[in-house]
C-alpha positions in Angstrom: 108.4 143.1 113.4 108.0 141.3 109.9 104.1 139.1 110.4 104.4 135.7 109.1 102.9 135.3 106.0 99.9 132.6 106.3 101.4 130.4 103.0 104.7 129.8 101.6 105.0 128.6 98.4 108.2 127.0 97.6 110.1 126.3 94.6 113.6 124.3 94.2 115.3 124.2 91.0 118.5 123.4 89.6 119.7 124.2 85.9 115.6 124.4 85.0 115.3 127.0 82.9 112.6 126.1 80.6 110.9 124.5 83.3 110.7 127.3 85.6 109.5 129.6 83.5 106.4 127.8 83.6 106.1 127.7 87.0 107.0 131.1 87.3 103.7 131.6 84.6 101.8 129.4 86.9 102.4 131.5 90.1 101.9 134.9 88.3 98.6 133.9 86.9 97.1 133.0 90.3 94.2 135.5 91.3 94.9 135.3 95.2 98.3 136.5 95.9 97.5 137.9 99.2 98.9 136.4 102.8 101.1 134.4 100.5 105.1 134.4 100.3 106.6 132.9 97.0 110.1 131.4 97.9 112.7 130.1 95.5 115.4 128.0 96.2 118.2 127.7 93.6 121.0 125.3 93.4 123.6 127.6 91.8 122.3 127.3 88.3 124.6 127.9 85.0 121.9 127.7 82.4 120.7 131.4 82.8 117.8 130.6 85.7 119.1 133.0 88.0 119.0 135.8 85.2 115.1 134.3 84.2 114.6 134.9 88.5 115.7 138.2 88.7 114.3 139.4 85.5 110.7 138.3 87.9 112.6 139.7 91.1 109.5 141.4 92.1 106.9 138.6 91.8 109.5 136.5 94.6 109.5 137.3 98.2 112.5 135.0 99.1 115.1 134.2 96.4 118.4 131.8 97.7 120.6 130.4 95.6 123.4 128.1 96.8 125.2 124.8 96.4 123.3 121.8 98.4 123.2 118.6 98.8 120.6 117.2 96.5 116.7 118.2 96.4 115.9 117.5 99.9 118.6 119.8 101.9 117.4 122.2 98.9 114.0 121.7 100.8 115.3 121.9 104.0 116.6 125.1 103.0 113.5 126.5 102.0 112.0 125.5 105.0 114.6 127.3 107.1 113.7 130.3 105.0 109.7 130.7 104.8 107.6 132.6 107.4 104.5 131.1 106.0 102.2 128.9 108.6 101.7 126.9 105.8 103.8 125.2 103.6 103.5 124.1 99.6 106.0 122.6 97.1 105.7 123.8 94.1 109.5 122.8 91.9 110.4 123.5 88.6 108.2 122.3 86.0 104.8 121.8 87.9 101.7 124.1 87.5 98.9 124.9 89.4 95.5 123.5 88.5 93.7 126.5 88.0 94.0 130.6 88.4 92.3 130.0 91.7 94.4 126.6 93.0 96.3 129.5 95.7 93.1 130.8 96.5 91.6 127.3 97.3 94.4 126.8 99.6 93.8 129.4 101.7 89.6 129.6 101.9 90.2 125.8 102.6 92.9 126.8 106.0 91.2 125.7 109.1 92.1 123.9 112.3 94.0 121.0 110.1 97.2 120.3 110.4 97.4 118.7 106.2 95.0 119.6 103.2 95.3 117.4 100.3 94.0 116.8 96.5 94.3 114.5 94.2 96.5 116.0 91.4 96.0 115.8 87.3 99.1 114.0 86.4 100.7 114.6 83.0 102.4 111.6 81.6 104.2 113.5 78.2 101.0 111.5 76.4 98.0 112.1 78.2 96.6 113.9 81.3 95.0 111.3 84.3 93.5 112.2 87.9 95.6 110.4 90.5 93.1 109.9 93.4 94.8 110.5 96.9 93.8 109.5 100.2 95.2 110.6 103.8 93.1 107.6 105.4 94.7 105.2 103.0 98.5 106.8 102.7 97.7 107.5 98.5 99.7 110.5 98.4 101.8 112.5 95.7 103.5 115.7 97.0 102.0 118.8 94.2 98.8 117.7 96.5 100.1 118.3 99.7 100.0 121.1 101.8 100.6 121.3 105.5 101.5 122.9 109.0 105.3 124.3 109.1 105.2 123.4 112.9 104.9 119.6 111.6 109.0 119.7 111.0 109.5 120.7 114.4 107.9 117.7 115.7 108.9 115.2 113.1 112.5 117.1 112.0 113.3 117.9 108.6 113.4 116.1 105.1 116.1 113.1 105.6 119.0 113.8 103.7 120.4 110.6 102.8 122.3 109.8 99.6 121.0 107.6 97.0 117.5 108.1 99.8 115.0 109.7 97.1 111.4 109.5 98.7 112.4 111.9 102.0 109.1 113.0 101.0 107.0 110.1 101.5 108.6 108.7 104.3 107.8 112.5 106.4 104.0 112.0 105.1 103.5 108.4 106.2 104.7 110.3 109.7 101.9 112.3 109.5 99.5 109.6 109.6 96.7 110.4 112.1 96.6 114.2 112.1 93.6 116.2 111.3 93.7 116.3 107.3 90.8 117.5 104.8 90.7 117.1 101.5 90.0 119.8 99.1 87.7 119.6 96.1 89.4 120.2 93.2 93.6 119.6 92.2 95.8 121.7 93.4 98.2 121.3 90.6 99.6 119.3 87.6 101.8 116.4 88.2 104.7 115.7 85.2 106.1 112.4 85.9 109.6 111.6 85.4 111.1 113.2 88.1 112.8 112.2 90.8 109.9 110.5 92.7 109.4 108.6 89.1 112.3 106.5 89.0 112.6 103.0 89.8 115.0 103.4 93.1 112.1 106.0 94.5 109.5 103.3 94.2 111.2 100.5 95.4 112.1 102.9 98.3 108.5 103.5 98.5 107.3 100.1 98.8 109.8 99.4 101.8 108.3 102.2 103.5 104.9 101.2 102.9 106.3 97.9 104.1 107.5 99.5 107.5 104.7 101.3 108.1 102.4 98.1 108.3 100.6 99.5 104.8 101.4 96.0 102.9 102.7 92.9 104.0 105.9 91.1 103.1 104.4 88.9 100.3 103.2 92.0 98.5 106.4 93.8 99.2 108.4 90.8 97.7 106.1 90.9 94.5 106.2 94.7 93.9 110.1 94.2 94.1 110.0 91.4 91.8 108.0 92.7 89.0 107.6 96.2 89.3 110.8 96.6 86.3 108.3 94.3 84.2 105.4 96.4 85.0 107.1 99.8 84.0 108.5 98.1 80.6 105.3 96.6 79.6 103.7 100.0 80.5 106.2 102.0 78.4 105.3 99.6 75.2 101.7 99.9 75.5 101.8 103.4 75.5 103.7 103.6 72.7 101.0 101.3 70.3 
């Protein structure tokens, strides 16, 4: 009988190429490879991914690829898929922190059921720590890493079309459990993904909303201004 690995590392990607090679660099440079299972979920790529993941056959324990129904069944597939104990996102396109990010994770594995980080976040102009908190629901999902068993009590990622922060709204569920946070990042952040756009946050907010984090006036403002915000942001970055 196959013994469950202790972490799964999981990747999704979808026509990433480029992207997954440097994740794919990422992994392989990690010194701790041991008690760890490196999964890659693919959705059917025609960009020449699949030929990049079996040219690194060897370095993936699990490779899938198959059509879904957007990144979160892609998840949910994953899921389905790992042995691990443990579970960690990694998707196309984000890097670990450091040679030793894997081998944090797993000196860092106690009686927890989440560890977190706070996670450098690359902008395409400059790098910035985003500072998380489990107390305070300040999360970002390249610093998250938690129990498998947590699905079978709160279910799977909701897949929901046009629902893009799945992944939030299964960590505010989380709220309570036994977390620790580690001390340094567990990986770099490139914004402009999915959980970047402006239906994610406004998703976000109503969430927060639900889950008693803000109150109604704050939700109302955030809602209001929050296109402002991101324009004035873009200019300002630009001068």
């Amino acid at each position: 009988m196959k013994k469950n690995k202790l972490l799964t590392v999981i990747t999704v990607q979808l026509n990433s190429i480029e992207a997954l090679d440097l994740t794919l660099a990422s992994l392989r440079n990690q010194k701790c490879r041991t008690d760890v299972e490196f999964l890659v979920v693919d959705g059917r790529s025609t960009d020449g991914s699949l030929a990049l993941l079996e040219a690194h056959r060897s370095e993936i324990d699990i490779l899938y690829s198959g059509t879904d129904r957007g990144v979160y069944d892609a998840m949910n597939k994953g899921i389905q898929l790992s042995s691990g104990n443990w579970l960690y996102f990694l998707n196309a396109g984000d890097v670990f922190f450091d040679h030793d990010s894997v081998g944090q994770i797993l000196d860092a594995i106690d009686d927890s059921d989440v560890l977190f980080s706070d996670v450098l976040v690359n902008d395409g102009e400059k790098n910035y720590i985003f500072e998380t908190s489990f107390e305070n629901r300040i999360l970002n999902h390249q610093g998250f890493v938690y129990r498998r068993e947590l699905h079978e009590k709160f279910g799977p990622y909701a897949v929901i079309k046009g629902f893009t922060a799945a992944d939030y709204f299964f960590f505010l569920q989380l709220y309570g459990l036994k977390a620790k946070k580690l001390v340094r990042p567990i990986a770099v952040f490139k914004t402009g993904g999915l959980s970047s756009t402006v239906r994610a946050v406004y998703q976000k907010y109503c969430l927060d909303f639900l889950a008693g984090k803000i109150g109604v006036s704050r939700l109302v403002m955030m809602l209001v201004l929050y296109p402002t915000y991101r324009k004035l942001k873009g200019i300002l970055r630009w001068k």
